[in-house]
N, C-alpha and C positions, 0 to 999 in steps of 0.2 A: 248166411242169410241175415238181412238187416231187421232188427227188432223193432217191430211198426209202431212202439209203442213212446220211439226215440226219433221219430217223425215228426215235422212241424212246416206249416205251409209259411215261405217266406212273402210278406207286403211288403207294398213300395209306396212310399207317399209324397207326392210331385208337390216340389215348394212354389218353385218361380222359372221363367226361363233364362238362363244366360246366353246363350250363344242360338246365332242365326247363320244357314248353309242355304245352300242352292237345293239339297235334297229333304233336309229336313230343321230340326228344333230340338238342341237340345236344353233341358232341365236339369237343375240340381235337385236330388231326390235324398228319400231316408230308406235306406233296406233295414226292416224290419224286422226281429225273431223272436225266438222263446227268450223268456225271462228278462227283457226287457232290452235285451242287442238291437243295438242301431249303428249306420254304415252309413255315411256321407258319402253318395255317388251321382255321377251323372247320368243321363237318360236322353236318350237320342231317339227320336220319333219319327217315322217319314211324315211329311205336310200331308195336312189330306188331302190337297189336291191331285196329290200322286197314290193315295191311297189303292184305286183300280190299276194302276201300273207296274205291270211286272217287271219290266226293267228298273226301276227303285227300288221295289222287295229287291227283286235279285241283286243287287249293290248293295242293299242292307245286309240284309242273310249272308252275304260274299265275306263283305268285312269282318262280320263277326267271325263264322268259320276262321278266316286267312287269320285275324290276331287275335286268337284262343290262345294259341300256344306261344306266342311273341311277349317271350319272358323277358323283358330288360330292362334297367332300370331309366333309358334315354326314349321307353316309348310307352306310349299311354294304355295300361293294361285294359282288357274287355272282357268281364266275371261272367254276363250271361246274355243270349237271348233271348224274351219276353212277349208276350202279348198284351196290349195293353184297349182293350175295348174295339178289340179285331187291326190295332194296326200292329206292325211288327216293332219292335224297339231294343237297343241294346244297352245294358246295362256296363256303365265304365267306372273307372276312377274320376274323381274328380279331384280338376286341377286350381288351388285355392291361389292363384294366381295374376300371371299376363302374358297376352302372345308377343311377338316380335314384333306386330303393328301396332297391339299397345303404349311399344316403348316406344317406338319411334311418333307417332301420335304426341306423346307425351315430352319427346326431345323436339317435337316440333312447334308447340306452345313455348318452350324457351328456349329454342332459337340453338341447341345444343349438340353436340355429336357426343354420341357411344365410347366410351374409351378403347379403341381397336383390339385390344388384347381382349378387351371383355366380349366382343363381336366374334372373335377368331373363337376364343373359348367355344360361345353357343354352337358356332355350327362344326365346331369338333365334337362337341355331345351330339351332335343329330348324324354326324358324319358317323357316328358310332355307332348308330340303331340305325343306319342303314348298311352299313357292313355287317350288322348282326339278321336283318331280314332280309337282304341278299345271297345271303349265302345258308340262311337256315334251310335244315332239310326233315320232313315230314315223318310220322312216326313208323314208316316203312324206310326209311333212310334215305327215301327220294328226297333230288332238290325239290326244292317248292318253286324254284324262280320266281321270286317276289319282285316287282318293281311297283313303288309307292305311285309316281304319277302326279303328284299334288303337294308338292316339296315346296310350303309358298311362306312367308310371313303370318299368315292365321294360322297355320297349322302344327307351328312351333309356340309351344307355351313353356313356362320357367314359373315354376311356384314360389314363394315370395323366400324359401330358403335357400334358391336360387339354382334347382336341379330340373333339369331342360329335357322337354318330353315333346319326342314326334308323335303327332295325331293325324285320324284321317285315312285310314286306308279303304275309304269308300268307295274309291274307282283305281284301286289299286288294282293290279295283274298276279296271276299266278298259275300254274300247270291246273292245276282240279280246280279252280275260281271260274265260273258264269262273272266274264267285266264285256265291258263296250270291245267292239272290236275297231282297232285305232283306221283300220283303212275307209271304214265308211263315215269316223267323227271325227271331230278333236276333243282329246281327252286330256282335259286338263285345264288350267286359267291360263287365260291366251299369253298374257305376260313372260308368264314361267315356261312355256315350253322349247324345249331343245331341238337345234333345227329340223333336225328328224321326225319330232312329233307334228312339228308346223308342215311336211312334205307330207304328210298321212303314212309315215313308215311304221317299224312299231319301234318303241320304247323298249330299253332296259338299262341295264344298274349305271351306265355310263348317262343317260338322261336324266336321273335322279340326280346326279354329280354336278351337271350342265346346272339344272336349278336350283342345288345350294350352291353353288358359285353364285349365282344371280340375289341368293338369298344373302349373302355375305355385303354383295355390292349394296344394296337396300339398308342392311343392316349401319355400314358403313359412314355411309352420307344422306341416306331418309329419303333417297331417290329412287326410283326406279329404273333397273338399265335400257328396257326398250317400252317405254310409255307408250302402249297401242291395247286394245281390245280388237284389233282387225288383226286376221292370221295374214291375211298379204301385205298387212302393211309391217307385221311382225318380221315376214319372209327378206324384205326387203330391206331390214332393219339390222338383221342378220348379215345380208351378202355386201353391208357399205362396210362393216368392222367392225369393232370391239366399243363399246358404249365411251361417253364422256370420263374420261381417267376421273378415276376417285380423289386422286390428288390434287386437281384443281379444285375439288368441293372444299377436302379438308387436308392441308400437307405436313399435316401432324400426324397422320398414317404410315407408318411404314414400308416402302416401295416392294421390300420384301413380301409384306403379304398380298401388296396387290398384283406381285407377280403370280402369287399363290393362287387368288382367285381367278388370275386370266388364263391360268393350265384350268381350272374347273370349268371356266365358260369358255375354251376353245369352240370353233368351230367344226374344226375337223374332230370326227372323234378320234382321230390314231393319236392325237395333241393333248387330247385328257387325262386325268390321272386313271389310268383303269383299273382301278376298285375304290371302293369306297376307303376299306383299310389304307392304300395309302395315300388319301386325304388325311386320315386321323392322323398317321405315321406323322407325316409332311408340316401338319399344321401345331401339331402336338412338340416335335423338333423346332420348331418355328417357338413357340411359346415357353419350352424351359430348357431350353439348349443351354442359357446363358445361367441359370440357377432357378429362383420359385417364380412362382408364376401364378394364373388367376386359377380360384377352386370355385365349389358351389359356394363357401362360406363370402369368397371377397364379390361374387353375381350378387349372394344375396345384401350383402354390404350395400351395394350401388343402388337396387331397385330401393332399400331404405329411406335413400338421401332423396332418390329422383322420385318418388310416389310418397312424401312424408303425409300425404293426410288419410293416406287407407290404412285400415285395421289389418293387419298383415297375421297377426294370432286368433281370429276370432272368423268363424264363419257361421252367417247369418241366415238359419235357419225357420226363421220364423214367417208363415207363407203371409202373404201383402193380401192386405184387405181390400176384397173389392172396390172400386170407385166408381162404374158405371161408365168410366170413361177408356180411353186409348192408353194412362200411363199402366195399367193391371199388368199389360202383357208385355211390361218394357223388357228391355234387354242390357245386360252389366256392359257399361262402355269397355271396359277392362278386358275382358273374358268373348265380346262376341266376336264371332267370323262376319266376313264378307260373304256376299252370292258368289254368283257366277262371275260377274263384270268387276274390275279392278279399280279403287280409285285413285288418282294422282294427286301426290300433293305437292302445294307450292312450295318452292326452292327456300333454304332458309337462310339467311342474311349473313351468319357468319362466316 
């Protein structure tokens, strides 16, 4: 029995928001304890507009459960769930970072492409936490059949010492998870979905695959491969072929790996890698077959040079003083997501 006298109620105290979703807002926070312990994390809130909505709760409460136990070091850990003045909220790590659409945002102010090794690297760390929660199984030793669903450029972040963490398992799937059920919606950002999700089939670990392929092509050349927010015109987009060759953007890519990515966004699934592991295998042989190769230290080398005026050691904990006005509630250009809808950007010169 626990000695009530070694008890202590932990606070949370909400600095500012970073990041904006289609379901809710999250906050970088301080978790609070005895003797003066404090915890830099984040805080994920449903909007209140969805506050009476129980399919939100239940996608909040979903994800927490499903990544409780999603120990790794490629995916964004989740300490608790919370109440926070009747709305539900989850307590994470926080990532003192940028997502994949930050960098490329940022490679597209100068006009720049990713060094392809360092692109193949990222989505081998994501390839990796998703071979790890595809295949994890439940403290009963059941699978869990996890598929994420929402494998997109926001929802890959890389902290600035350059270790790559999948987020987001909000409309993720799993055996014991309450998610949408795909035959009646689509689930997911219309961009990223694999053909099968755009038919209302359901989703698993080979559609997860289909989307970091797409996440790879993005990363690549700061494109998109099927620029639509319409699922029929997505569908359609689909059955002409395989997107503009990444070659033509930049042909300082290696043909190798854009073979690599075009087994990940096959259409057929029998055409895909079938599992996640050998993506990592595939792309990992790909990467130091020939001797060394790119780590977290040379990622974080690169964001260095490409983001030289952010403070990359220091996180700024100090909450923003009211103004009366619209900037209170701003949000880290760095750090936020997108909604629901996807946005394009223009092609860039080089």
């Amino acid at each position: 029995m626990i000695d009530e006298s070694i008890l202590f109620e932990s606070q949370y105290r909400i600095l500012r928001p970073i990041a904006e979703g289609g379901m809710g807002r999250v906050y970088l926070a301080e978790q609070l304890g005895k003797s003066g312990f404090s915890k830099t994390v984040a805080i994920k809130v449903i909007h209140s507009d969805h506050l009476k909505s129980s399919v939100f709760r239940n996608l909040l409460i979903g994800e927490a459960k499903l990544t409780a136990d999603l120990v790794h070091e490629n995916i964004l850990q989740v300490y608790q769930l919370i109440d926070i003045r009747g709305a539900d909220a989850i307590v994470m790590e926080y990532v003192h970072g940028v997502t994949i659409e930050g960098i490329n945002a940022r490679l597209d102010d100068i006009e720049d492409y990713i060094q392809p090794d360092l692109a193949a690297f990222i989505v081998s760390r994501v390839a990796r936490a998703l071979a790890y929660a595809h295949s994890k199984r439940g403290r009963d030793g059941r699978a869990l059949g996890i598929v994420h669903r929402d494998v997109t450029p926001t929802n890959i972040l890389i902290n600035w010492q350059g270790v790559v963490k999948l987020s987001d398992f909000g409309i993720a799937k799993a055996a014991d998870i309450r998610s949408i059920d795909e035959k009646h919606a689509i689930v997911g950002k219309t961009p990223y979905l694999s053909p099968e999700q755009a038919r209302h089939e359901s989703a698993d670990g080979l559609s997860d695959i289909f989307a970091l392929g797409l996440v790879l092509y993005e990363a690549l050349v700061g494109r998109i491969a099927y620029p639509t927010n319409d699922v029929s015109e997505l569908v359609a987009m689909h059955e002409a072929g395989p997107p503009t060759s990444v070659l033509s953007y930049n042909p300082d890519i290696p043909p190798q790996l854009e073979q690599i990515m075009l087994r990940m966004m096959a259409m057929d699934r029998a055409d895909r890698y079938q599992s996640a592991a050998d993506v990592v295998t595939t792309l990992e042989l790909f990467l130091y077959a020939s001797g060394y190769g790119p780590t977290n230290e040379k990622l974080r080398d690169y964001l260095e040079i490409l983001f030289p005026n952010v403070d990359k050691t220091r996180i700024d904990l100090t909450p923003p003083k009211p103004t009366g006005g619209k900037n209170e509630d701003s949000v880290d250009p760095t750090e936020a997501k997108l909604g629901s809808k996807t946005v394009f950007r223009r092609p860039r010169t080089r």
